[in-house]
N, C-alpha and C positions, 0 to 999 in steps of 0.2 A: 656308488652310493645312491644318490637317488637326489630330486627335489627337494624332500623335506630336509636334507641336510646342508641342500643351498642355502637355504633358509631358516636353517639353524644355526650357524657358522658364521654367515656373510648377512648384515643386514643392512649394506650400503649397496644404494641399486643407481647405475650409469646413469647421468641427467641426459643423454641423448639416445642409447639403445633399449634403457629399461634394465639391462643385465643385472643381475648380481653381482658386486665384485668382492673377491678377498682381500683382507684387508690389506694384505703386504703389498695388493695390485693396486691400490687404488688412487690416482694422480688427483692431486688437487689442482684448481684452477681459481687462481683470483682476479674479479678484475674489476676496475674502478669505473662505476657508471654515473652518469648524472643521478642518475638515484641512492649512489650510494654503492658503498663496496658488495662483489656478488660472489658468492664460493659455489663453485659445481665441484662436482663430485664426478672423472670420467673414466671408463674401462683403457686399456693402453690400447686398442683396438680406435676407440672414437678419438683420443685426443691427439693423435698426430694430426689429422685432417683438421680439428678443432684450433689445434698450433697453428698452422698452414695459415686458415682461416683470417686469426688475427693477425698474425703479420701484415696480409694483405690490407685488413682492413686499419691499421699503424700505418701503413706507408703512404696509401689512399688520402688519411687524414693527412699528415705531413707536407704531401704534395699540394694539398689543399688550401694549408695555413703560407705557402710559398708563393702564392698565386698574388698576391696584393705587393 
């Protein structure tokens, strides 16, 4: 097909690689900031590492709040 039917199809683009994704691919992510609730939008390519990611940074905190 081509570009232009990326683009005419897919109009959710990965918050970390920029990609296009289809819709049936397309993983939501939410998460709860001191600013307030944040939805990305990731290819299944970025959000396994993205998963990985927060765990670490869940456990990080955890260990943190055990320390007192």
């Amino acid at each position: 097909m081509g570009k232009w039917t990326d683009a005419l199809f897919s109009k959710v683009v990965c918050w970390e690689c920029n990609k296009r994704i289809a819709k049936k691919d397309i993983n939501t992510v939410n998460v709860d900031t001191q600013d307030g609730k944040l939805t990305l939008k990731l290819c299944a390519t970025c959000v396994i590492p993205f998963n990985d990611m927060l765990k670490d940074l869940e456990n990080t905190i955890a260990e943190r709040n055990n320390t007192f």
